[in-house]
Each structure stands twice: as C-alpha cells, then as structure tokens.
C-alpha positions, 0 to 999 in steps of 0.5 A: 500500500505504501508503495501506491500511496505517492500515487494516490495522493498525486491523483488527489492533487491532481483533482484540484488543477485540472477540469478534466479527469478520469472517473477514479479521480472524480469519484475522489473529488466527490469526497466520502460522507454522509451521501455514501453512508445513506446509500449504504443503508439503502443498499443494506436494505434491499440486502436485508430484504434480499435475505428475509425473503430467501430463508422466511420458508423456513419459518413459514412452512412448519405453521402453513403445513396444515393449511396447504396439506405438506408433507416433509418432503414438499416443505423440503423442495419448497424451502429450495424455491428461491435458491432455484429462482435465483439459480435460473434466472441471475444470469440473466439479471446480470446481463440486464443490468450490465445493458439497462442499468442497476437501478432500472433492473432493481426497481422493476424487480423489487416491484413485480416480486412484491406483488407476487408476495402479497399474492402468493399469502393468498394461496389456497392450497400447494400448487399455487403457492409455488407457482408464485412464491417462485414468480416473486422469488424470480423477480427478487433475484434481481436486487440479490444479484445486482445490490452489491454492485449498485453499493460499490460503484457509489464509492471511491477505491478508497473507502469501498471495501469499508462501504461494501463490508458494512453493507453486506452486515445487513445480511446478518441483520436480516438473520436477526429480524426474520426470526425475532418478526416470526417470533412477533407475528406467527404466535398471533391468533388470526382465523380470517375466513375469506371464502371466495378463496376458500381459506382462513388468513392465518398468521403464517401469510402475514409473515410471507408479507412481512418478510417482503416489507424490506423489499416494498421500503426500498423499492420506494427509497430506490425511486429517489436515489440515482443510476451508478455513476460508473455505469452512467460513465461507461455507456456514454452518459458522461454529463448524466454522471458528472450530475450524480458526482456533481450530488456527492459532492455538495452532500459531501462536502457540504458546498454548492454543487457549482464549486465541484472542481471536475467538468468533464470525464476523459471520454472512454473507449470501452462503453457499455452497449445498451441493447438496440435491436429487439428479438430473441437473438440478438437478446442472445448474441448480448448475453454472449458478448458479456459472457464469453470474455469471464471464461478467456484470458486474462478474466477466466482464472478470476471466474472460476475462483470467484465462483468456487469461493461462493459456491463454498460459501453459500453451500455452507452458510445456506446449506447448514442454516436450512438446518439449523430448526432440526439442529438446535431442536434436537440439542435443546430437546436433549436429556442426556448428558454431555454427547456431541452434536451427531450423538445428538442427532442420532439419539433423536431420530431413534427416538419412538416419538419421532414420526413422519406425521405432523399435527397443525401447528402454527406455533415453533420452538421458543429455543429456536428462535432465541438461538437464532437470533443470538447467532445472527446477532454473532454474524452481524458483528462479524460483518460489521469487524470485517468492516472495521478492519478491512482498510487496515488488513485488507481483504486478502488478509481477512479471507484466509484469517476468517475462513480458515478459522471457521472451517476449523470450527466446522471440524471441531463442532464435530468432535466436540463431546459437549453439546454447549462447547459444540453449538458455539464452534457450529455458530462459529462456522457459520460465520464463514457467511460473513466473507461473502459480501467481501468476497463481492468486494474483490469481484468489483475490484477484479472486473472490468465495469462493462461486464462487473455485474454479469460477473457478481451475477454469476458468482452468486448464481454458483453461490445459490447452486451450492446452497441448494447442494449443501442443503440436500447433500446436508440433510441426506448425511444428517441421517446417514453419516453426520460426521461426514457432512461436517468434514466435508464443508469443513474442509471446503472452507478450508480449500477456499481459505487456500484458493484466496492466496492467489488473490491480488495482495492489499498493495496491488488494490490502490488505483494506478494513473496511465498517462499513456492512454488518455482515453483508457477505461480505467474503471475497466482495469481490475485494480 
C-alpha cells in the first residue's frame, strides 16, 4: 500500500488543477460522507430484504403445513424455491443490468416480486403457492444479484471495501429480524375466513408479507436515489454522471454543487452497449458478448475462483442454516448428558416419538428462535469487524484469517463431546457467511465495469447452486453419516481459505494513473 500511496495522493492533487479527469479521480473529488453512508443503508436494505425473503420458508412452512396439506418432503423442495429462482434466472439479471442499468433492473424487480408476495399469502392450497412464491422469488433475484454492485460503484477505491463490508452486515441483520418478526407475528391468533378463496388468513401469510416489507421500503427509497455513476460513465452518459458526482459532492462536502472542481470525464473507449435491436437473438448474441470474455484470458482464472469461493460459501452458510430448526431442536430437546452434536442427532431420530406425521401447528420452538437470533446477532458483528478492519488488513488478509478459522470450527463442532462447547464452534462456522459480501468486494475490484455485474451475477448464481447442494447433500448425511457432512464443508472452507492466496495482495488494490492512454477505461482495469 505504501508503495501506491505517492500515487494516490498525486491523483488527489491532481483533482484540484485540472477540469478534466478520469472517473477514479472524480469519484475522489466527490469526497466520502454522509451521501455514501445513506446509500449504504439503502443498499443494506434491499440486502436485508434480499435475505428475509430467501430463508422466511423456513419459518413459514412448519405453521402453513396444515393449511396447504405438506408433507416433509414438499416443505423440503419448497424451502429450495428461491435458491432455484435465483439459480435460473441471475444470469440473466446480470446481463440486464450490465445493458439497462442497476437501478432500472432493481426497481422493476423489487416491484413485480412484491406483488407476487402479497399474492402468493393468498394461496389456497400447494400448487399455487409455488407457482408464485417462485414468480416473486424470480423477480427478487434481481436486487440479490445486482445490490452489491449498485453499493460499490457509489464509492471511491478508497473507502469501498469499508462501504461494501458494512453493507453486506445487513445480511446478518436480516438473520436477526426474520426470526425475532416470526417470533412477533406467527404466535398471533388470526382465523380470517375469506371464502371466495376458500381459506382462513392465518398468521403464517402475514409473515410471507412481512418478510417482503424490506423489499416494498426500498423499492420506494430506490425511486429517489440515482443510476451508478460508473455505469452512467461507461455507456456514454458522461454529463448524466458528472450530475450524480456533481450530488456527492455538495452532500459531501457540504458546498454548492457549482464549486465541484471536475467538468468533464476523459471520454472512454470501452462503453457499455445498451441493447438496440429487439428479438430473441440478438437478446442472445448480448448475453454472449458479456459472457464469453469471464471464461478467456486474462478474466477466466478470476471466474472460476470467484465462483468456487461462493459456491463454498453459500453451500455452507445456506446449506447448514436450512438446518439449523432440526439442529438446535434436537440439542435443546436433549436429556442426556454431555454427547456431541451427531450423538445428538442420532439419539433423536431413534427416538419412538419421532414420526413422519405432523399435527397443525402454527406455533415453533421458543429455543429456536432465541438461538437464532443470538447467532445472527454473532454474524452481524462479524460483518460489521470485517468492516472495521478491512482498510487496515485488507481483504486478502481477512479471507484466509476468517475462513480458515471457521472451517476449523466446522471440524471441531464435530468432535466436540459437549453439546454447549459444540453449538458455539457450529455458530462459529457459520460465520464463514460473513466473507461473502467481501468476497463481492474483490469481484468489483477484479472486473472490468462493462461486464462487473454479469460477473457478481454469476458468482452468486454458483453461490445459490451450492446452497441448494449443501442443503440436500446436508440433510441426506444428517441421517446417514453426520460426521461426514461436517468434514466435508469443513474442509471446503478450508480449500477456499487456500484458493484466496492467489488473490491480488492489499498493495496491488490502490488505483494506478496511465498517462499513456488518455482515453483508457480505467474503471475497466481490475485494480
């Protein structure tokens, strides 16, 4: 860092002689501040909202089971419904985005997902219910898979892994309120008769709305906030981005927009083609062209160790978390004495009381909910450290610290023999989650702005498929081999700690200036 730090500082000076710069230098001149922090929180917003949505099945459908006539199985592949949506269709928002713009691809996601939300609460029976929880869960994979590059092209190469740590906390958040609004909303007693549709609006549909709320409020939030100066930038809107730094500034600095130094962006000659032409094939032909360069040189080693490092992640995080009921249940119901998480496990699936056959209920374990709060608050701090300490560690440094102490965690929740001493290293392995928003923070670093949201995007589709391996492969060796699934993702996270060695080094993330080429994208360079 101490090496580029001379050009940094030459870069800021720089901003004070000269009219005209590259957009790094003008997203300097922009400052860092208030305007950064509130667009933060609305990104942590759309984050949180992201989250509630995906996982709120898992509260949902143990009290909707005598509603829509579940069996376990069917609770088990509709729990899956918003990874699959999100798997089918982030490529697809990716390349949107990178074509119409972030705000325009959240905006109408956001809105569409809503309403099939408020609509799929309605649902009489099970059918239905998939058909729009996937139709919302759809549209919801618009913001999950565009938000962290819409937060990080808010902000200056200085303070964004800052920025982008602290808004993926609201990842954590999210794991906080879901439970704690279950806890609130699912032991009411609402019987409402609507007979038109032949059901009774209990509780547990309430919950499918609450769940969207956070969605619904940044939907509106959204619609007074700008497109991202960097995309504004790199297709060609050059004075549309001047106004939006122009906005910064004044908010920033605290001054009159008119005293913003820069007055123009040196032209680029890389810009994000909009789609033009209309039809199936040339919606494909763009696809491919934002496609093909992730999978050549010199782009090709950055996706495919992206994308493993997500797919460990999500597999993990995601894959124990639908889970995590079964887990803690089992451990709080245990009579015994001290015995291992496993133990724990087989003892309760032996037990005589332990059938197939549920009874409709729409109440859940208060332990459940406690633990899972108590957990989610422990995830939300490790965002908010990583936070912290990013600017002074950087982020290779805090990868392979995080990820190899949890995937030690995640072995030695196993062969822990007390059941209190277990829960705190399975907790602990959870944590890995918390590299995920960081892990986005590289990605935005190592791609060029052109295909930067297509790469997000596709990472996070890896993410989403191995959160529905994990969960599968998880609950089949749950009962078979329990011990197996704990070395298995243990030792993922381990091989992902590895891989992040090969990671560009803190010295290599500060802007570099090149005088030789005026017309050069710098954004387009991975830093």
């Amino acid at each position: 860092m101490a090496n580029n730090l001379p050009e940094v500082l030459k870069m800021e000076k720089k901003q004070a002689y000269d009219n005209s710069a590259t957009l790094d230098e003008a997203m300097f001149a922009s400052g860092f501040g208030i305007y950064n922090i509130l667009h933060m929180l609305l990104s942590g917003l759309i984050l949180m909202g992201v989250i509630m949505q995906s996982l709120a099945l898992g509260y949902v459908l143990p009290a909707a089971q005598c509603d829509l006539d579940l069996t376990l199985q069917q609770r088990g592949w509709l729990a899956a419904i918003p990874f699959s949506a999100i798997i089918l269709t982030s490529y697809f928002w990716g390349w949107l985005a990178d074509t119409r713009g972030r705000r325009f691809v959240m905006l109408f996601s956001m809105l569409i997902s809503t309403v099939f939300a408020v609509l799929a609460s309605f649902s009489p029976e099970i059918i239905s219910f998939a058909v729009l929880s996937f139709t919302s869960a759809v549209f919801m994979a618009g913001p999950s898979s565009v938000v962290y590059t819409y937060l990080g092209e808010f902000t200056n190469l200085r303070h964004r892994d800052k920025i982008v740590a602290f808004g993926s906390s609201f990842v954590g958040i999210g794991t906080v309120v879901l439970p704690a609004v279950s806890w609130l909303i699912l032991p009411i007693d609402i019987a409402l008769p609507i007979n038109f549709l032949s059901i009774t609006y209990r509780s547990w549909r309430l919950l499918v709305i609450a769940a969207n709320l956070p969605l619904a409020i940044g939907f509106v939030l959204l619609l007074f906030a700008p497109e991202s100066p960097k995309f504004l930038n790199a297709s060609g809107q050059q004075e549309a981005c001047l106004r939006v730094l122009r906005q910064m500034y004044a908010v920033n600095k605290r001054l009159p927009e008119e005293n913003y130094p820069i007055k123009s962006l040196v032209e680029e000659s890389h810009t994000v083609k909009a789609l033009e032409s209309s039809g199936l094939i040339a919606v494909f032909k763009s696809m491919k062209d934002q496609t093909l360069p992730l999978f050549q040189v010199p782009l090709l080693k950055w996706t495919l160790l992206i994308c493993f490092i997500q797919f460990g992640l999500f597999g993990t995080t995601n894959g124990y978390y639908v889970w995590f009921p079964t887990i803690l249940n089992s451990v709080a119901n245990h009579d015994g004495g001290s015995a291992g998480i496993c133990a724990i496990l087989d003892a309760h699936q032996k037990s005589p009381g332990n059938g197939t056959d549920v009874a409709c209920d729409d109440t859940m374990n208060t332990t459940t909910f406690e633990l899972s709060i108590y957990i989610g608050l422990v995830f939300s701090s490790m965002y908010i450290i990583v936070g912290f300490l990013v600017d002074f560690m950087g982020k290779k440094l805090i990868l392979l610290l995080v990820l190899s102490s949890t995937g030690i965690c995640g072995i030695g929740a196993h062969l822990a023999q007390n059941q209190n001493i277990a829960v705190v290293l399975f907790a602990v392995f959870q944590m890995c989650g918390a590299c995920i928003g960081l892990t986005n923070a590289v990605t935005v670093e190592l791609f060029p702005t052109k295909y930067r949201a297509m790469a997000i995007c596709l990472s996070m589709m890896m993410g989403r498929v191995g959160s529905m391996a994990g969960s599968n492969l998880i609950g089949m060796f749950l009962s078979t081999n329990c011990g197996l699934s704990f070395y298995m993702f243990g030792g993922l996270i381990l091989t992902c700690a590895l891989l992040c060695f090969t990671l560009p080094g803190k010295s290599d993330s500060a802007p570099k200036i090149i005088k030789t080429d005026p017309t050069r994208n710098q954004t387009h360079e991975p830093a």
